[in-house]
Residue frames as a rotation matrix with the C-alpha (Angstrom) as fourth column:
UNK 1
-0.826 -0.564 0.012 41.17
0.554 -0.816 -0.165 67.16
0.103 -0.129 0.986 -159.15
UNK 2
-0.224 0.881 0.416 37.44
-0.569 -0.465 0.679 68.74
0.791 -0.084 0.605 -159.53
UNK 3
0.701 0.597 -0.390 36.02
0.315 0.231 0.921 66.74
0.640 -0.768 -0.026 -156.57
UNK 4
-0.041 -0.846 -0.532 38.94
0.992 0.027 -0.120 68.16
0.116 -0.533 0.838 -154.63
UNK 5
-0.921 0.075 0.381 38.30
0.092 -0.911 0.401 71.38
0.378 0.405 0.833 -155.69
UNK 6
-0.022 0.946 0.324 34.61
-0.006 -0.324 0.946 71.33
1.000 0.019 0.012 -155.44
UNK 7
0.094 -0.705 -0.703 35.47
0.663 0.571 -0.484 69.83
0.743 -0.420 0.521 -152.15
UNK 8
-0.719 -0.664 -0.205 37.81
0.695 -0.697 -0.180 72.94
-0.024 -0.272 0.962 -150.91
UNK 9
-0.716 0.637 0.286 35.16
0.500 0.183 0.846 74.54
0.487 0.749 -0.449 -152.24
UNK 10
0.224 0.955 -0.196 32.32
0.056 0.188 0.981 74.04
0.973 -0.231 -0.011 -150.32
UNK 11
0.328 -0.248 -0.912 34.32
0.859 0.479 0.179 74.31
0.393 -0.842 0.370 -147.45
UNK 12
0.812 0.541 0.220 34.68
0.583 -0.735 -0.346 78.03
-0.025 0.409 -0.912 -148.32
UNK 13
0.148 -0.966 -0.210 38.07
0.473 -0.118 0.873 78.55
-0.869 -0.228 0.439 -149.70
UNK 14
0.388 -0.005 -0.922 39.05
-0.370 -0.917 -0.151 80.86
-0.844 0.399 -0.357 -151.62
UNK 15
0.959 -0.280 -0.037 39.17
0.055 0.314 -0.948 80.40
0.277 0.907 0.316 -155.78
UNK 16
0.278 -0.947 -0.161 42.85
-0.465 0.014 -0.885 81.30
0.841 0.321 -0.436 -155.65
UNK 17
-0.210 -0.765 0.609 43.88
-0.958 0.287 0.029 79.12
-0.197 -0.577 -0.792 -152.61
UNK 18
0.490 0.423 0.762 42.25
-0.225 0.906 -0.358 76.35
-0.842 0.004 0.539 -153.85
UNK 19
0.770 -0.627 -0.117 44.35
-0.160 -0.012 -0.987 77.08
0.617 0.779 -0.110 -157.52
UNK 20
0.033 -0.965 0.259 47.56
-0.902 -0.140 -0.409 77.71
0.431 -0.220 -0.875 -155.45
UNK 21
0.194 -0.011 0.981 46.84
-0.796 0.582 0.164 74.14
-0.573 -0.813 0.104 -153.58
UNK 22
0.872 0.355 0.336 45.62
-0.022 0.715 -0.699 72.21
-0.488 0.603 0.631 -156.76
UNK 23
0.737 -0.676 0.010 49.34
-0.453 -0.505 -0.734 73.88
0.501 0.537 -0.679 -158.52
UNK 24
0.297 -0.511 0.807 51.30
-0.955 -0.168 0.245 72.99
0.010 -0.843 -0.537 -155.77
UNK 25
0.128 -0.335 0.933 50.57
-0.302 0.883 0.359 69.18
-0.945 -0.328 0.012 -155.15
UNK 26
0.811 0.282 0.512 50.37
0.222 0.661 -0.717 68.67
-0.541 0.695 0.474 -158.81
UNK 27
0.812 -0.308 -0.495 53.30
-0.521 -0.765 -0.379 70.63
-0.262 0.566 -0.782 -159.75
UNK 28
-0.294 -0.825 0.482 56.11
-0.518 0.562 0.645 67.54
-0.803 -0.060 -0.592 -159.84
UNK 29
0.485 0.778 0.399 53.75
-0.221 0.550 -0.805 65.81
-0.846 0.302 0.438 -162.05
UNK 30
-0.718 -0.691 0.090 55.79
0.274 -0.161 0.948 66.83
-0.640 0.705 0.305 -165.50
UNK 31
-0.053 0.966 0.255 52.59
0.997 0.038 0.063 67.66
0.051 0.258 -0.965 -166.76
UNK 32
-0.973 -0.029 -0.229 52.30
0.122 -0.906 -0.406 71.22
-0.196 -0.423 0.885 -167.13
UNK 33
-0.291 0.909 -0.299 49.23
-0.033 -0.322 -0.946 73.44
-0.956 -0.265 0.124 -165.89
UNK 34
0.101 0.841 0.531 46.50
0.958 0.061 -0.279 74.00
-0.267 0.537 -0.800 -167.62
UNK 35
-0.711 -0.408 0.572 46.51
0.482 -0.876 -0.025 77.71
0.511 0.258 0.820 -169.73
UNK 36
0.557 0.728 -0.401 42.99
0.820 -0.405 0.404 78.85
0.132 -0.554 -0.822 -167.03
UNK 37
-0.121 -0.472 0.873 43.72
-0.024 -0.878 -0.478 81.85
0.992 -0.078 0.095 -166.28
UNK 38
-0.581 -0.267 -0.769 44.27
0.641 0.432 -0.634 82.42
0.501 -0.862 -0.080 -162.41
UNK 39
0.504 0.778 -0.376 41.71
0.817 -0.288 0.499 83.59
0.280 -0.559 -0.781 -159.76
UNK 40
-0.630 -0.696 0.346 42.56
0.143 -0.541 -0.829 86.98
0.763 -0.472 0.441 -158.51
């Protein structure tokens, strides 16, 4: 998930679309998020 991120990243996306991506594919997971607070 961080090389994915760093990734996105470097590729100059934005903190919160890179959250709203990383949320997204991981959200089936049953695993809930993490408490980070979200990029605004």
């Amino acid at each position: 998930m961080a090389r994915e991120a760093k990734s996105q990243y470097d590729q100059g996306i934005p903190l919160k679309e890179i959250r709203e991506n990383i949320d997204k594919k991981y959200e089936n997971t049953g695993v809930p998020s993490t408490p980070t607070p979200k990029p605004e």
